[in-house]
C-alpha atoms as one frame of an Amber mdcrd trajectory, in Angstrom:
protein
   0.000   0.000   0.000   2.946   2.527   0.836   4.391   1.532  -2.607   1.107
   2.234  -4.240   0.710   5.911  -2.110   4.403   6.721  -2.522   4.017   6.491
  -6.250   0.880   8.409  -6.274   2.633  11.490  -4.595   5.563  10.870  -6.808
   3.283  11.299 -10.068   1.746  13.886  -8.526   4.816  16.156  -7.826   5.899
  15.340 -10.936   2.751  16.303 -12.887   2.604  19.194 -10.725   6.040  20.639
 -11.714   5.421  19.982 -15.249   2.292  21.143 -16.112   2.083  23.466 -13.485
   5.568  25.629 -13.959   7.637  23.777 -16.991   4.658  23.954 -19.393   3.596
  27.649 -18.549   7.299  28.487 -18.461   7.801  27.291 -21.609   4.825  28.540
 -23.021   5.457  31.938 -22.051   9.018  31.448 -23.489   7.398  31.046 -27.105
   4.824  33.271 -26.969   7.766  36.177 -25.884  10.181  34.636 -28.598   7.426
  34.433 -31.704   4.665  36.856 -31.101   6.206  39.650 -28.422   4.294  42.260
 -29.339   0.872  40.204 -28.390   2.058  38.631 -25.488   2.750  41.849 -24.246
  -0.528  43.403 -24.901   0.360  44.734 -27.974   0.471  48.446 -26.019   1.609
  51.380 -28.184   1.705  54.945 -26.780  -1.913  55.430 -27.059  -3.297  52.054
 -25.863  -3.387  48.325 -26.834  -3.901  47.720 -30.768  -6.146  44.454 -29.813
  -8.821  46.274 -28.094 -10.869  48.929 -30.048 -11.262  52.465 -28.596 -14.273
  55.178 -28.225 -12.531  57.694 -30.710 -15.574  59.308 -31.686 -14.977  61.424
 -27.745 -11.647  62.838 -29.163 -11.581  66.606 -29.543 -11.765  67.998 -32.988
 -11.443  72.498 -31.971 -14.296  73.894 -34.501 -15.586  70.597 -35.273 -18.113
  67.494 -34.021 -16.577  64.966 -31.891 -14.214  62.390 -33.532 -14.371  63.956
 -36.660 -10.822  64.407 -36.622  -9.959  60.659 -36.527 -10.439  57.644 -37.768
 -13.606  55.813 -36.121 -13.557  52.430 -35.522 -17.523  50.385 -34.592 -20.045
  51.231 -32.934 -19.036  49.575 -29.979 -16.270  51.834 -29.665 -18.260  54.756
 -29.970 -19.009  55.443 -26.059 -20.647  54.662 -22.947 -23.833  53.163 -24.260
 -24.376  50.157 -21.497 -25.756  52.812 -19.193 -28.520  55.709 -20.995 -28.232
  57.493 -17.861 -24.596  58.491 -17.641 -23.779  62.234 -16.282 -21.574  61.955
 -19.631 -23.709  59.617 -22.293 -22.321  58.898 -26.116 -23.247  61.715 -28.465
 -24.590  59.194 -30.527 -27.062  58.139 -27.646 -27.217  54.575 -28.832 -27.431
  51.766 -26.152 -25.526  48.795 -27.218 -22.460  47.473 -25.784 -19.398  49.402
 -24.730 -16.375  47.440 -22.975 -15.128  50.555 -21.419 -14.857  52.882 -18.633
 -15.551  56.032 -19.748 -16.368  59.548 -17.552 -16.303  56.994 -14.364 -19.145
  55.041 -16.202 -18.598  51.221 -16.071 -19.494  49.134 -19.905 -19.805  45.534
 -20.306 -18.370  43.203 -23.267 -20.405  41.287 -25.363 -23.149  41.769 -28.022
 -26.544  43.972 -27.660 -28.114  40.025 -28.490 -31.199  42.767 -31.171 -32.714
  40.087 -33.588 -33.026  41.477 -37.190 -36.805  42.027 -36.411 -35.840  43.825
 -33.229 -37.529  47.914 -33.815 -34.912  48.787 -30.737 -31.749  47.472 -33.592
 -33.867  49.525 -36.064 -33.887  52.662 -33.925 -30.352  52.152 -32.670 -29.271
  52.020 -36.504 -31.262  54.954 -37.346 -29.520  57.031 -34.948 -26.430  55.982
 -35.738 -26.814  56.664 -39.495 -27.682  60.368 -38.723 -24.725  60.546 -36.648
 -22.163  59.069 -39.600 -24.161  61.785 -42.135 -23.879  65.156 -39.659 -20.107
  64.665 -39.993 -20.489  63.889 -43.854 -20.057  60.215 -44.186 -22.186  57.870
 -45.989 -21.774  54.745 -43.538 -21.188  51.131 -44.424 -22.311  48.682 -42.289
 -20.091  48.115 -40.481 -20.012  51.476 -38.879 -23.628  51.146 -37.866 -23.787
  47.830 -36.571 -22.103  46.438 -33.118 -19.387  43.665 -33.566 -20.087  40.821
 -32.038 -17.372  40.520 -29.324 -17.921  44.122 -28.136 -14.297  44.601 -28.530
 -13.494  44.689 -32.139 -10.141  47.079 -32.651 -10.275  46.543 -36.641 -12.556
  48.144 -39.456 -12.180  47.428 -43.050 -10.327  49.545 -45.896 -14.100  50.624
 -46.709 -14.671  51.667 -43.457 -11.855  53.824 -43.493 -11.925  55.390 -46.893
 -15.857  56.638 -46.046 -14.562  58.180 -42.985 -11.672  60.405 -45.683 -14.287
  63.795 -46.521 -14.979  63.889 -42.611 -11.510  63.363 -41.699 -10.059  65.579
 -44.650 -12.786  68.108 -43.570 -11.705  68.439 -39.619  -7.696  68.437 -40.240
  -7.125  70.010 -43.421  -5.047  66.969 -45.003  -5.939  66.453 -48.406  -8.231
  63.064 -49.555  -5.532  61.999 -51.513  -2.680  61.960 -48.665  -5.409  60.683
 -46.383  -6.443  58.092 -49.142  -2.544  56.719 -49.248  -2.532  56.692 -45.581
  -5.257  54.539 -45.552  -3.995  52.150 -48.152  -0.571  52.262 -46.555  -2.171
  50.941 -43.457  -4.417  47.995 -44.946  -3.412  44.616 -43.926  -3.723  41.784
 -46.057  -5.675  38.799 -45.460  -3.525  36.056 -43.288  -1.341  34.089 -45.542
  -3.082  35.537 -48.456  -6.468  33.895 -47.898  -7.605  33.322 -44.670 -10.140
  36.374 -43.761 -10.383  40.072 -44.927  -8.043  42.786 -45.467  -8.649  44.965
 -42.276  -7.285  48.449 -40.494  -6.341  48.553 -37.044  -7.477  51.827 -36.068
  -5.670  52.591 -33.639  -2.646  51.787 -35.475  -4.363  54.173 -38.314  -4.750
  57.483 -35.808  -0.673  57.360 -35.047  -0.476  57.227 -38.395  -2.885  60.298
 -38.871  -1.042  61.823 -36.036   2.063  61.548 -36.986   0.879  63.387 -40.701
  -0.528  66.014 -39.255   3.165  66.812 -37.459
C-alpha cells in the first residue's frame, strides 16, 4: 500500500512541476520569442492595438466629436451600457461598450437585437444620422455592433468613407489621407484566410504623426 501511495505522490509532484511551472514556463518562453508584441498586450503609446477604442470622444477644436480621426464600430463609440450616464455617447445609442468612460462602467459582449428587433432599427437609425452630420455615408459596419464588443479593426471601406470627414476636420488632403489609408491595410492572413482589415488605432498614429 505505501508503494502504491508513494508512487501516487511521486506522479503527482511530478505532474505538478510539469504542467504546473515547466509547461507555462515554456509557453510563455514562445509566446515572448514568436509573437512579443501580443504577449505583451500589444500596447503602443496610445493604448493596446487588440482592443478597439471610443474615438468618436476625441476633440476635434471647430468641429463634431471624432471627426478628426479615424472611427472604428459602434461599440467603440461610447458609454452606451448605461442611458443614464452624467456623460452619455453623443450618438445616444445603447448597445455594448467594454469601457470605462467619464467613471461610467461598460460591459463586453453583443446587444443580443434580432433582425426584427424595432430597438436594432432605432439604434441604426440614430447611428446613421450621426455618420451623415459629420459627412459620411456609412457602411455597415459602422452602424452595426461587432459581435465581441471589442473589435479594434474596421475594413479599408470603413476607413476610406470616414476620408471627406476626416479631410474636412484636419485640413489633409483626400488623396494623402487616401494613401494613408492604403498604406495601413493589412492583407488577409497568408493571403487567404479572412479580410483585409485596419487597425485603427494603429491608423490614428499614423494620422497623427501626418498632421506633425
Amino acid at each position: 500500500m505505501l508503494i502504491h501511495l508513494r508512487r501516487a505522490v511521486i506522479f503527482a509532484v511530478i505532474c505538478m512541476v510539469f504542467f504546473g511551472f515547466v509547461y507555462a514556463f515554456a509557453g510563455t518562453g514562445v509566446a515572448q520569442l514568436l509573437f512579443k508584441h501580443q504577449a505583451d498586450g500589444s500596447i503602443t503609446a496610445d493604448g493596446s492595438t487588440l482592443i478597439g477604442q471610443p474615438w468618436n470622444l476625441t476633440k476635434c477644436p471647430g468641429h463634431p466629436l471624432g471627426s478628426c480621426v479615424f472611427q472604428g464600430r459602434p461599440d467603440d463609440l461610447g458609454p452606451y451600457a448605461d442611458t443614464n450616464a452624467k456623460n452619455p455617447s453623443p450618438v445616444g445609442h445603447p448597445g455594448d461598450d467594454p469601457y470605462d468612460l467619464n467613471g461610467v462602467a461598460g460591459a463586453s459582449g453583443a446587444t443580443n437585437l434580432g433582425p426584427r428587433s424595432k430597438e436594432l432599427l432605432a439604434d441604426t437609425k440614430i447611428l446613421v444620422k450621426y455618420w451623415h452630420a459629420r459627412g459620411v455615408d456609412p457602411t455597415p459596419d459602422l452602424v452595426t455592433t461587432s459581435g465581441s464588443g471589442y473589435d479594434p479593426d474596421i475594413s479599408e471601406q470603413d476607413a476610406l468613407v470616414q476620408i471627406p470627414m476626416v479631410a474636412k476636420a484636419t485640413g489633409i488632403s483626400s488623396t494623402r489621407l487616401r494613401a494613408l489609408v492604403v498604406s495601413y491595410t493589412h492583407p488577409a492572413q497568408f493571403g487567404f484566410l479572412g479580410a483585409q482589415y485596419i487597425d485603427v488605432l494603429e491608423l490614428n498614429e499614423g494620422l497623427a504623426a501626418l498632421k506633425k
